[in-house]
N, C-alpha and C positions, 0 to 999 in steps of 0.2 A: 855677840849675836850669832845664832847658828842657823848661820844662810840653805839649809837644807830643810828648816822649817818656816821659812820667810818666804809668803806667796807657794805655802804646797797646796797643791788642788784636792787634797785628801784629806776632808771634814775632820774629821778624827784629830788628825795630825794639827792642823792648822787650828783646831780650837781648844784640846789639851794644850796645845804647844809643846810637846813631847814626840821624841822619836821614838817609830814603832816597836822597836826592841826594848821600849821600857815600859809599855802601857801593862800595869795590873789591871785586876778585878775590881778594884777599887775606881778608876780612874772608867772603867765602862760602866758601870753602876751611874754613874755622873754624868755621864756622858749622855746615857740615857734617858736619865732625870732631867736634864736643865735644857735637850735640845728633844724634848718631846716625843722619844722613840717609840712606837708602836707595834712595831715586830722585830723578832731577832730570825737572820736564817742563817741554818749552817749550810757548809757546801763543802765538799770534798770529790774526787776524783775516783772516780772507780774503773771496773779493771779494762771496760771499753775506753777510756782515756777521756769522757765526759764530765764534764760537774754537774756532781746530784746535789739536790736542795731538800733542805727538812725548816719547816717554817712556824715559829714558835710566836704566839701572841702573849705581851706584855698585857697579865694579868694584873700584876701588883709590880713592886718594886719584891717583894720577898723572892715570888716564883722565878723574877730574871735572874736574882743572886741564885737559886740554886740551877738552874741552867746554864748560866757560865761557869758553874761549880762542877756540875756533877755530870753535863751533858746530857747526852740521851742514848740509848740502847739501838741498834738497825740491824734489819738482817743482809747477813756477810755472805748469806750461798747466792744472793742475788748484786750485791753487788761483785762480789769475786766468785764465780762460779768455778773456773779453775782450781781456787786453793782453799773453799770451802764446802762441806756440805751442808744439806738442810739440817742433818740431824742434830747437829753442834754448832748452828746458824751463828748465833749472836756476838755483836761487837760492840761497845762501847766508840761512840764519836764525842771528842772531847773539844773545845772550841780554843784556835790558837792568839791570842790578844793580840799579837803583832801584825796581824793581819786583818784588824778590823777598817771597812769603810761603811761607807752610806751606800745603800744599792743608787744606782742613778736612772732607775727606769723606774723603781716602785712608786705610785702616787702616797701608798702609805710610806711612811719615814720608818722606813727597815736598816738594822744595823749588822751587816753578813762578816762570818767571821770564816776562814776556811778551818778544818779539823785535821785531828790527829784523831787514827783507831785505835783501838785500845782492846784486848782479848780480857777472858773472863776472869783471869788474874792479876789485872790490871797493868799488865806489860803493855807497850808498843806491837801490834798486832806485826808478826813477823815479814807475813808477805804482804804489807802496807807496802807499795809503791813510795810514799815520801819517809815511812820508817827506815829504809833501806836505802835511801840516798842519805840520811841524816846517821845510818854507820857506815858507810863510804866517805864519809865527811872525815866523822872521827877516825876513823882508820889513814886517812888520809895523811890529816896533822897528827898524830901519835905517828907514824913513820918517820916521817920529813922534818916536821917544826914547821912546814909553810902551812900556809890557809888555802886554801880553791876557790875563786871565784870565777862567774859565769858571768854571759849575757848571752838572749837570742836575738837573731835576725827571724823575724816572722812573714815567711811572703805566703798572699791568698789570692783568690782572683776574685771578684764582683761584677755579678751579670746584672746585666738593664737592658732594656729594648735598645734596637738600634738605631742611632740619630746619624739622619743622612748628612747635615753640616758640620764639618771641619772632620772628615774622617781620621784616625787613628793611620799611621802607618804600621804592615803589619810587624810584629817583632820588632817595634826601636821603640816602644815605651818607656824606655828608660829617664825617669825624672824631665817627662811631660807635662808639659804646666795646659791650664785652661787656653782656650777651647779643646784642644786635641783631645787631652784627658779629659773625662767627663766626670768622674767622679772623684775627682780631687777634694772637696768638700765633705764628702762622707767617707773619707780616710781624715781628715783634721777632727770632724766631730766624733769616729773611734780612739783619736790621741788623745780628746779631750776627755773622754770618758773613761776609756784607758786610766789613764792621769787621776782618777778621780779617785780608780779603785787601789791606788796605790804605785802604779805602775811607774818604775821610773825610767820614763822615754827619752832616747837619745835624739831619735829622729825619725821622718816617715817621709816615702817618698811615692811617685808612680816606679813599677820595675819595667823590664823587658815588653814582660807579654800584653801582649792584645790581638785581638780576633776575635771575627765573624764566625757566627756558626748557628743557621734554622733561624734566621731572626734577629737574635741576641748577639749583644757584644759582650766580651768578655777581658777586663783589664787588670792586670798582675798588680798588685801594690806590694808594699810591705812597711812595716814598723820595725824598725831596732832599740834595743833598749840599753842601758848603761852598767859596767859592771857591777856588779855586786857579790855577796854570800851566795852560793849556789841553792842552797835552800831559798830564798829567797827570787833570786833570777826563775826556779822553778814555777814558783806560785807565780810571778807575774807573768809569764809567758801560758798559763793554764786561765788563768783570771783573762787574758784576751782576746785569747780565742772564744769565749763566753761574751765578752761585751759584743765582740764585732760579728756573731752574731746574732744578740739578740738587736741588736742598733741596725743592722740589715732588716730585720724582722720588719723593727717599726718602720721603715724607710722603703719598705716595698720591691726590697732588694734580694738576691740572691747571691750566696757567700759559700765557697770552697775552699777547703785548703789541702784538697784533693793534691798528692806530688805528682800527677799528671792527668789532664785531661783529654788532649788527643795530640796524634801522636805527632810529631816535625812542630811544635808551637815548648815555649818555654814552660819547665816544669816549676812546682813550687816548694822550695825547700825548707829547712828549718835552722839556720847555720847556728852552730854552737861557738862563740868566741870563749876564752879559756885564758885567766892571767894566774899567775903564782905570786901569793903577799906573804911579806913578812914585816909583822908588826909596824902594818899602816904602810908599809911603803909597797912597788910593785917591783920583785924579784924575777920580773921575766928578762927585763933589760940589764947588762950587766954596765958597769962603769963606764968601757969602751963607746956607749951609746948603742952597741948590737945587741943580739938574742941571745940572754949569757947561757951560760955553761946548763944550767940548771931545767932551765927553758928548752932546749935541746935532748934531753934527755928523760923531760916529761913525754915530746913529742915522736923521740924513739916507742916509750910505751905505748901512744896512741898508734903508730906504727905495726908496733908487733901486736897488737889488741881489734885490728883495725875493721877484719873481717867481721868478726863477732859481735861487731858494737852494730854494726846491720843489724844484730836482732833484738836490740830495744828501740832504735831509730828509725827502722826502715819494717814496720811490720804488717802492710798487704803489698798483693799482687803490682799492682800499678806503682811502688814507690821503684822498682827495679826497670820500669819503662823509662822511670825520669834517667837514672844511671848509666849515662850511654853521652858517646863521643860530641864533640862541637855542639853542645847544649851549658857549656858552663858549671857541669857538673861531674862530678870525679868517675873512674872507673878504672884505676889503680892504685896502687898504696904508694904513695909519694908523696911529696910535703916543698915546700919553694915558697920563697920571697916574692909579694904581691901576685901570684901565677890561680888565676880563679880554674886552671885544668887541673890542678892537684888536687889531695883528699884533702892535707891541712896548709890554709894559705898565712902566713905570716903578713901582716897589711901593714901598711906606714901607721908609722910610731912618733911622729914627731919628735924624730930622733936627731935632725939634721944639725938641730943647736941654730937655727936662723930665725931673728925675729920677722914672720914671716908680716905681722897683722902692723906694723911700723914701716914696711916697704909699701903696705898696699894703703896705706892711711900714713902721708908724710905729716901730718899734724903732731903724730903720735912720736912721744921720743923712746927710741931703742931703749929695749930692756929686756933681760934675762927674764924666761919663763921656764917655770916647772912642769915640763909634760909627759916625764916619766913614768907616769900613773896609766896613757894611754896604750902601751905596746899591750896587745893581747894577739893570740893564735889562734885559727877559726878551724873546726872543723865542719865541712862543706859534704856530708854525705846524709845529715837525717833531714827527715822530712816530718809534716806533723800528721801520720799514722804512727809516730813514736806514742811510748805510754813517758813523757818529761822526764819523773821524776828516774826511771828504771834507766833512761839517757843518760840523763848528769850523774848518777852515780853511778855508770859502766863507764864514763870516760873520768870519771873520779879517780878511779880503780885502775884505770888505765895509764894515766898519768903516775898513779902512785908506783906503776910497777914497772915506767922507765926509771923513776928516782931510785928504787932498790935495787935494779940491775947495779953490777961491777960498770963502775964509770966507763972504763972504756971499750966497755960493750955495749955499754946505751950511744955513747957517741960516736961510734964505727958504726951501727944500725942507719942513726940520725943521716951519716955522711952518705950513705949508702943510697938510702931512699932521697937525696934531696935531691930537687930539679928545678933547671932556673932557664926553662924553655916550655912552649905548647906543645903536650905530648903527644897531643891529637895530628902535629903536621907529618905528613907523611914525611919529610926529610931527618923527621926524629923515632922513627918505626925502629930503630935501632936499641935506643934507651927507652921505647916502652918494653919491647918484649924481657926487658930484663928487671920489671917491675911486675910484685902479685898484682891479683885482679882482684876486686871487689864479688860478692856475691851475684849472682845473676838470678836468683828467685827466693823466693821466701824457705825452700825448701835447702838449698846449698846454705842458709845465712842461719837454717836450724844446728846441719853441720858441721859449720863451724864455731858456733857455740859451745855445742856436746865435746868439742874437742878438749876446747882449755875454759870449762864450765870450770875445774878446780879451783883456777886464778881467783875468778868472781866469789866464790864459794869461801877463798881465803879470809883471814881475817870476822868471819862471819857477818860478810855484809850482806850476799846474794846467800838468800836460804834455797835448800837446793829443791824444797817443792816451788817455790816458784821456778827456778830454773827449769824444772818438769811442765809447769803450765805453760810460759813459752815455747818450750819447745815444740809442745802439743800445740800450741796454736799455730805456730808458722809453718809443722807440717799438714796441718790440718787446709792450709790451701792446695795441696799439692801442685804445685805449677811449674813443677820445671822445665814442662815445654811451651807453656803458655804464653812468653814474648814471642814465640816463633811464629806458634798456631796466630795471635793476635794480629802480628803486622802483616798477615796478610789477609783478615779477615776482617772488616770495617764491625761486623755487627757485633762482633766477639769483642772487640776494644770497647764500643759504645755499651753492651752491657756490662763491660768489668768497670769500666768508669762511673756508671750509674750505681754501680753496689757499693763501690767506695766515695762519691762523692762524698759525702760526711765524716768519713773518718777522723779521729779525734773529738 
């Protein structure tokens, strides 16, 4: 019996009976036939970090077979404006099987698959966003022999009018159950829906934030999800932020995932956890039960990488508001054991070897569990103004180029940068000043891109007109003096917040 198909909330899944890396053409053709499908939409990510939809009506059974065949033709200056022009517009979107669900909002029974583009040669469209995480992949394993996998932590906020009973304390949000939290229920009904489209959810919680402001309340949640294929981790973290807004929509809600909205209130990040597998099992932990060798020297190259990855992760104005002291959120290049002031936090790994769930349940008789699979390492600086996929494969890239450093220069870097105290307390101003800093505007985080643009460039994963169009875009805010101008000027914050609330 394979318990990962047992009880999935993912139509597809659960009535193939088949896990999504093996559905053909074959098996959606059937799919369609026996559960009465009625449209097919594609959806893909374009270069504003959105899911566009193209929505096909099951005319016959022949025209679906050549639509999941042959796909459809769009024009690429409009969705990549950066890296295409009008003149030589067109792309091919190709629809990817592993990724099919049932929409869960459409009254007609639509069966969405997300795409791959495709240029007029029939290649992988170069500066595709998930083309380019998918050779960051390969480049990854052809280096190492290990695999890369991801998960996100996704936090948003949800405004509703404000209810005078049982007020919110402000800022302790943190895993508030009903009455205080008010919308705890339409974060279970986005897990559910989430869940439906594939998503495989770890958990959801209320976060931090909450606060008053003109009326409205506003309360931080988040969802995290479970490791997986970073291709994968990609598409569910893109497919979320799509549900849980359109599930606001219907719900008469309002939804941000703005990385800050004003300013002394908690911001909202995009945390990247990160494990290293080797055939099936997870090579982040070594024997000893700690963060082996290997693990350590991925985290050197996120290190040395660290600045630059600000400009797939952190790409408007306001993500560099959230990036500032005693907010839980990094602003030097540092790394430590469970320490949420660092850039990358190493979290418990259920490493201790103690059966913890037989002390708290005496019924239960002691037994050895395997939960080596759990250690993963989080990097705590993107937010979701990131474009995902250009994310996972800059810290793909990243990781790969601590493993190829000389051993013991990845692990004198690693040594270097770790910190196992709050950088932020003034009685430790000592060992921050002796840590880089993070970017401070979208224009420093262009850069430092421009600098060791090569790195990325290597292997041919980053094609270097996209690297041209990022960088054009992050200096296109010009703001390097903008946090300064801002915090002292309410109305200048409240319009930069208005221009990004939707980002992503």
């Amino acid at each position: 019996m394979d318990k990962s198909i047992v009880l999935n909330p993912n139509e597809v899944v659960a009535y193939l009976q088949k896990q999504p890396q093996t559905f053909t053409r074959e098996d959606m053709l059937t799919f369609i036939q026996q559960r009465g499908i009625r449209m097919i939409d594609f959806m893909y990510p374009a270069e504003d970090g959105r899911v566009k939809t193209l929505n096909f009506t099951v005319n016959s059974l022949a025209y679906a077979e050549t639509v999941l065949t042959e796909g459809e033709r769009v024009d690429g200056s409009s969705l990549f404006p950066s890296f295409i022009e009008a003149g030589n517009s067109d792309l091919y979107v190709i629809p990817r099987y592993r990724t099919a669900f049932v929409d869960p909002f459409n009254e007609i029974p639509t069966l969405c698959f997300l795409c791959g583009f495709f240029d007029k040669s029939g290649h992988p469209f170069d500066c595709a966003p998930h083309a380019t995480l998918m050779r960051a992949e390969k480049a990854f394993e052809a280096s190492t022999g290990l695999q890369f996998e991801a998960m996100g932590e996704l936090e948003y906020y949800v405004i509703t009018d404000e209810d005078p009973l049982f007020p919110a304390t402000d800022q302790k949000g943190y895993h508030e159950s009903e009455p205080f939290a008010k919308l705890n229920d339409f974060r279970r009904a986005c897990m559910d829906h989430v869940a439906k489209t594939g998503g495989q959810i770890k958990y959801g919680h209320s976060e931090v934030g909450n606060f008053s402001l003109d009326g409205k309340v506003y309360e931080q949640n988040e969802i995290e999800f479970l490791p997986c294929p970073v291709e994968t981790a990609a598409d569910q973290l893109l497919l979320a932020k799509w549900v849980i807004r359109n599930l606001a929509y219907k719900y008469g809600l309002d939804v941000s995932f703005a990385p800050k909205i004003t300013t002394g209130k908690a911001g909202s990040g995009m945390h990247i956890h990160m494990r290293l597998m080797r055939d099936g099992r997870n090579a982040t932990l070594g024997a000893d039960g700690k963060l082996s060798e290997e693990a350590r020297r991925a985290i050197a190259g996120l290190m040395k990488m660290a600045p630059s990855i600000t400009a797939f992760g952190n790409k408007n104005p306001t993500s560099y508001f959230r990036l500032v002291p005693h907010q839980e959120a990094p602003t030097n290049v540092c790394w430590g054991d469970c320490n949420r002031s660092a850039l990358v936090r190493v979290p418990l790994g259920w490493s201790a070897g103690m059966d913890m769930c037989s002390q708290a349940n005496p019924q239960e008789a002691p037994a050895e569990h395997d939960t080596t699979g759990k250690q993963t390492f989080e990097m705590r600086c993107p937010d979701c103004s990131a474009d995902i996929y250009q994310l996972m494969a800059g810290l793909c890239v990243a990781a790969r180029i601590g493993l190829e450093m000389p051993k013991e220069e990845a692990l004198k870097l690693a040594a270097e940068t770790y910190v196992d105290m709050d950088i932020h307390k003034e009685e430790n101003a000592a060992r921050l000043a002796t840590l880089a800093q993070l970017p401070t505007c979208c224009t420093e985080s262009a850069d430092c891109l421009e600098q060791v643009r090569a790195v990325y460039e290597r292997a041919d994963v980053f094609r270097p007109r996209m690297i041209d169009g990022i960088l054009k875009a992050l200096r296109s805010h010009n703001d390097a003096n903008l946090h300064r101008e801002a915090r002292n000027d309410t109305k200048l914050m409240r319009r930069l917040v208005a221009q990004y609330f939707y980002c992503g």
